[in-house]
C-alpha positions in Angstrom: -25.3 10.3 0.6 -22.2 11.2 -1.5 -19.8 9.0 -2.6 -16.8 8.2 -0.1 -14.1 5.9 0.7 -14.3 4.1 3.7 -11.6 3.6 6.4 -9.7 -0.1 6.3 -9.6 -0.3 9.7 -13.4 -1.9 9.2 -12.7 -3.3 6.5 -11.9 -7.3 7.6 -9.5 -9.8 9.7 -5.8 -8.3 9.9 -3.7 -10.9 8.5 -0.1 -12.4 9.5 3.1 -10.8 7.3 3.2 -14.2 5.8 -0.1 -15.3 3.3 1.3 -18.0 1.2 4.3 -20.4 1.3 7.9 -19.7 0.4 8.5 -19.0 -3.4 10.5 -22.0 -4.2 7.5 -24.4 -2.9 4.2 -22.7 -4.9 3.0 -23.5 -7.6 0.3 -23.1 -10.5 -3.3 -24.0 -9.1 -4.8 -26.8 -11.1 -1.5 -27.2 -13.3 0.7 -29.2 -11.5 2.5 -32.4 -12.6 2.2 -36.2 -11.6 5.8 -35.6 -9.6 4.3 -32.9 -8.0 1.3 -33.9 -6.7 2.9 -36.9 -5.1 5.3 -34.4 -3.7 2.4 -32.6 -2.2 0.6 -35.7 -0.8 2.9 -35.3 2.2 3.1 -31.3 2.3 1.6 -29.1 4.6 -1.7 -28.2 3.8 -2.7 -24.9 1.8 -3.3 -22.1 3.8 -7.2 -20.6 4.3 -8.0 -17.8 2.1 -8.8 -14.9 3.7 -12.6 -13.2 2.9 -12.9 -9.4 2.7 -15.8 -8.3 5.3 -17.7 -5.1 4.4 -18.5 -2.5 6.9 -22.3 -3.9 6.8 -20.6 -7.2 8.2 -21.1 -9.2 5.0 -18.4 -11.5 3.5 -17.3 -10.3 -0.3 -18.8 -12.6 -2.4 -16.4 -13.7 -4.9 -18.4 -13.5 -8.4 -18.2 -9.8 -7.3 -14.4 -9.6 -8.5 -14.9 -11.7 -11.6 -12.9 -9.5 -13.8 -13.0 -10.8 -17.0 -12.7 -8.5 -20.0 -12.3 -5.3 -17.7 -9.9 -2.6 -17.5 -7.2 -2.2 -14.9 -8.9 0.6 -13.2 -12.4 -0.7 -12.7 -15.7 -0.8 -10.2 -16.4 -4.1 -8.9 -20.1 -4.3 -7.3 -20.2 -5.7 -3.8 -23.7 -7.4 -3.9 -25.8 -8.8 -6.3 -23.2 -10.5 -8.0 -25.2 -13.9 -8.3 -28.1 -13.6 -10.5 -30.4 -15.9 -12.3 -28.1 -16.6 -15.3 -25.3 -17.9 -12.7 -25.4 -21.5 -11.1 -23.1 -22.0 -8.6 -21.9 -25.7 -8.7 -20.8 -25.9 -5.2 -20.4 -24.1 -1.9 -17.8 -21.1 -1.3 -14.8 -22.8 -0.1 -11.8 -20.9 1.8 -9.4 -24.1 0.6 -6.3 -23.5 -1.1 -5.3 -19.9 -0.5 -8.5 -18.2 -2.3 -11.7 -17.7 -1.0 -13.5 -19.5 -3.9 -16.6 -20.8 -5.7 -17.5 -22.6 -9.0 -20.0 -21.6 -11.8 -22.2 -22.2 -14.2 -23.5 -19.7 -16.9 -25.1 -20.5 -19.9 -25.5 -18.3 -23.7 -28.5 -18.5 -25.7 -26.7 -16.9 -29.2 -29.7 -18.0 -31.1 -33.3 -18.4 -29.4 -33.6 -19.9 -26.0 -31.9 -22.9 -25.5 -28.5 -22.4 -24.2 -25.7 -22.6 -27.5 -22.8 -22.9 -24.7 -22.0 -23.4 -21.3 -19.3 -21.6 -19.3 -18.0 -23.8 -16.2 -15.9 -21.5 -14.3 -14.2 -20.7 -11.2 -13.2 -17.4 -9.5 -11.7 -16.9 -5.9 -9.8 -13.7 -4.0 -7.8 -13.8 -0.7 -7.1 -10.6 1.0 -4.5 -10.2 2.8 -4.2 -6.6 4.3 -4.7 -3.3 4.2 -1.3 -1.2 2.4 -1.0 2.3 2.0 -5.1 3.6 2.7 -6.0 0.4 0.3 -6.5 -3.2 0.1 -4.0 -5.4 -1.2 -6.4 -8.6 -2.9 -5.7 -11.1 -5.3 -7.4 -13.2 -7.4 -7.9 -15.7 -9.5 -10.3 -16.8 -12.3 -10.7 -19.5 -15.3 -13.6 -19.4 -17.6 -13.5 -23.3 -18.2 -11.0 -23.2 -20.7 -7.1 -24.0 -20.8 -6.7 -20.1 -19.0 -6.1 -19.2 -15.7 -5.6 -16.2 -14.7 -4.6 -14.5 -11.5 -3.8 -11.0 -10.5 -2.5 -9.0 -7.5 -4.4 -5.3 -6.9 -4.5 -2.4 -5.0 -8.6 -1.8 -3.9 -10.6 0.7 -2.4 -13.9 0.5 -0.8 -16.7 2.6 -1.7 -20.4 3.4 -0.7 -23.2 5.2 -2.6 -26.9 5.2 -0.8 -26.4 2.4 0.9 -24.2 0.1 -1.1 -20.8 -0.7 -1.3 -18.2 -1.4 -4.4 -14.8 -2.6 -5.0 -12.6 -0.2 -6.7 -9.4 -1.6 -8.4 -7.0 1.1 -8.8 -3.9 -0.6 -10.0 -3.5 -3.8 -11.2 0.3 -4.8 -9.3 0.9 -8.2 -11.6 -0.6 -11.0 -12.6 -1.7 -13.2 -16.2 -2.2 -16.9 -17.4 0.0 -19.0 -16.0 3.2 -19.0 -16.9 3.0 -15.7 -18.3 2.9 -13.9 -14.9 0.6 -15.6 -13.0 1.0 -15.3 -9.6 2.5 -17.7 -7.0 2.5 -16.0 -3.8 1.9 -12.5 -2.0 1.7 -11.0 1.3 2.3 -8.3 3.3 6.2 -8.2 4.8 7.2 -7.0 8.6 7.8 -3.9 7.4 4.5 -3.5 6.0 5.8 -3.9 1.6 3.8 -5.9 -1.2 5.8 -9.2 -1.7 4.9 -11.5 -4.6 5.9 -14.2 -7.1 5.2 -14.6 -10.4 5.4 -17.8 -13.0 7.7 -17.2 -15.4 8.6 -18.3 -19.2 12.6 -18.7 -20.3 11.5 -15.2 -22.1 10.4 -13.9 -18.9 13.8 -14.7 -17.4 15.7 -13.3 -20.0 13.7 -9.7 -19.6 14.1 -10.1 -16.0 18.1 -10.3 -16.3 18.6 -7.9 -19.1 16.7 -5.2 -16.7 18.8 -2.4 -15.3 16.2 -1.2 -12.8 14.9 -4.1 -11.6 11.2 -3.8 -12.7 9.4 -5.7 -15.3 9.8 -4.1 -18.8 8.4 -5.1 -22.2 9.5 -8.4 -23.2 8.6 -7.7 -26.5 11.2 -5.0 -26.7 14.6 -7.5 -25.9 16.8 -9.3 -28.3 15.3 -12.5 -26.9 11.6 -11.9 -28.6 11.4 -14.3 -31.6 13.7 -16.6 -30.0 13.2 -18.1 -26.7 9.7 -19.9 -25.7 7.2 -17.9 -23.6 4.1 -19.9 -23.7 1.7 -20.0 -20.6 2.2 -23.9 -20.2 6.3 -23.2 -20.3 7.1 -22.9 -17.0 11.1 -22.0 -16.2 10.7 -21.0 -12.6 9.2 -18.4 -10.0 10.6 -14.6 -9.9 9.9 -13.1 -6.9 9.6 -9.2 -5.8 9.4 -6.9 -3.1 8.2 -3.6 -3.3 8.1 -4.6 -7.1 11.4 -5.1 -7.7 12.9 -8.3 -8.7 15.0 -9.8 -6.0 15.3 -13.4 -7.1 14.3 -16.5 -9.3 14.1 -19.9 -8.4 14.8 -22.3 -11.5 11.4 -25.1 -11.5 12.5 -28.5 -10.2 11.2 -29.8 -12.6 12.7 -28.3 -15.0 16.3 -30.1 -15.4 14.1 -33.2 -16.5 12.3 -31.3 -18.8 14.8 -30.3 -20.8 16.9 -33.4 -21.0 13.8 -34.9 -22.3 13.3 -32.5 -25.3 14.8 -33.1 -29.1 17.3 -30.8 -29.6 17.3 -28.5 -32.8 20.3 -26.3 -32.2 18.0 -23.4 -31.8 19.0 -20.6 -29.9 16.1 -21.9 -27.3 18.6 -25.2 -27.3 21.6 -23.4 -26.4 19.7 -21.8 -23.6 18.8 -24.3 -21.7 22.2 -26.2 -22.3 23.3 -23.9 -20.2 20.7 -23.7 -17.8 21.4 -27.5 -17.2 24.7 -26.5 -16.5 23.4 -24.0 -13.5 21.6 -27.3 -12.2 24.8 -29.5 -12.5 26.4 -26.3 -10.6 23.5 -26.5 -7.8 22.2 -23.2 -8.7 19.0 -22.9 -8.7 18.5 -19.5 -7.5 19.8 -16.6 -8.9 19.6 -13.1 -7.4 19.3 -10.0 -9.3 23.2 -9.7 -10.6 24.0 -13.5 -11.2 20.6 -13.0 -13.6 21.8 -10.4 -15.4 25.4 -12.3 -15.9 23.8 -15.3 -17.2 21.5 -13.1 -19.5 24.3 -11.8 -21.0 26.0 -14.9 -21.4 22.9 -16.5 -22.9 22.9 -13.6 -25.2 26.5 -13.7 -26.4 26.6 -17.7 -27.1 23.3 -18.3 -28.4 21.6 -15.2 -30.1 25.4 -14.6 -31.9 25.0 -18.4 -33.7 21.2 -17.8 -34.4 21.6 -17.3 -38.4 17.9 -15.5 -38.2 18.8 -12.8 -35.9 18.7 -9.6 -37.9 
């Protein structure tokens, strides 16, 4: 049998417009802060992540989208994705927006006893079919201060009798703060909304962007200058369609930055002035007010940087 792709319609459970929570409530999986975990004692539970059923009738395993190390375009197998150097710690669990499981995989560098231990974790929800594709996210950490997520377009395949995972674009996604996602669905009109974490950096690139898409951060006045670690947090972005529509400032943010030493850096000035969008009550700012606080933030700070070439 040749290669082909498969129709969606049998490809799993049609999901609600709707997967995750509003942007202003989500948050970084496994990095939250004392204040917001006693926030989310009383929330609303996570929603169930959503599995990905084959046309065989068998639930997507998910070791099978472990994508560490891979390119964006890449062939995920759809079985035999647990093999004897892989322990799985616990059961699949559908908790917390990802269909999900932990591992254990050990290296033997030098003879046979293991020299190091991966503890892991890796989980997908799916959450519709979008254009002739699937629309999946995921999520992975390799035991180590990373985790990444990423939103993707897939495709299924079969060859002789088995099935794969084709990811042809990757839509966002990366550790943390740098990118990683907060939420994604599927709107009423049938267009890819998502959230990403992003750095004070992040927010600068966002603002200073004439189109509304994402472009190299690396190429703005800001690089060199303003933080944009993955454990530096400013807020969530959100997008439809992959433009930028809004950002919503972290709440705990304010706090944050009263609580820092202040240098006089241009990263100082900054948030001086993004304390005064909190004493101002705004916390969210659309497309345009971005851009006019970007170029404020460039004009005051950046001009009294003595560095800035």
């Amino acid at each position: 049998m040749t290669d082909r792709i498969l129709p969606l319609l049998a490809l799993g459970v049609m999901v609600s417009s709707v997967i995750f929570p509003p942007v202003a409530t989500a948050e970084i999986i496994g990095q939250e802060t004392a204040a917001e975990q006693e926030t989310h004692e009383t929330a609303p539970s996570a929603p169930l992540g959503n599995p990905l059923i084959l046309p065989d009738g068998t639930m997507l395993h998910p070791l099978c989208l472990r994508s560490e190390g891979v390119d964006e375009r890449h062939v995920f197998p759809a079985s035999g994705c647990v093999d004897e150097t892989i322990i799985l710690t616990d059961e699949i669990d559908r908790a917390n927006h990802y269909v999900s499981v932990p591992y254990q995989r050990s290296f033997a560098f030098n003879g046979d006893a293991p020299d190091y231990v991966e503890r892991g974790y890796v989980g997908y929800h799916y959450a519709g079919p979008y254009q002739g594709q699937l629309l999946i996210g995921t999520v992975e950490s390799t035991g180590g201060t990373g985790f990444l997520s990423a939103l993707g377009l897939y495709t299924v395949q079969e060859s002789r009798g088995r099935y794969a995972l084709e990811r042809t674009r990757v839509l966002a996604g990366g550790d943390r703060c740098n990118g990683g996602i907060a939420a994604f669905g599927l709107n009423e009109q049938n267009l890819i909304t998502h959230a990403t974490h992003v750095t004070a950096l992040a927010l600068m690139t966002l603002g200073g962007s004439d189109t509304g898409s994402t472009p190299d951060a690396y190429d703005t006045p800001f690089d060199r200058h303003i933080v944009d670690c993955a454990a530096c947090c400013y807020g969530i972005a959100s997008f439809e369609n992959g433009l930028f529509q809004e950002v919503s400032l972290s709440p705990t943010l304010y706090q944050d930055i009263q609580e820092r030493e202040q240098h006089g850096t241009p990263q100082d000035c900054m948030d001086g002035m993004i304390l005064d969008l909190f004493e101002q009550g705004r916390t969210k700012l659309d497309r345009d007010a971005l851009a006019q606080f970007t170029e404020k933030v460039e004009q005051r700070c950046l001009s009294a940087n003595p560095q800035q070439e």
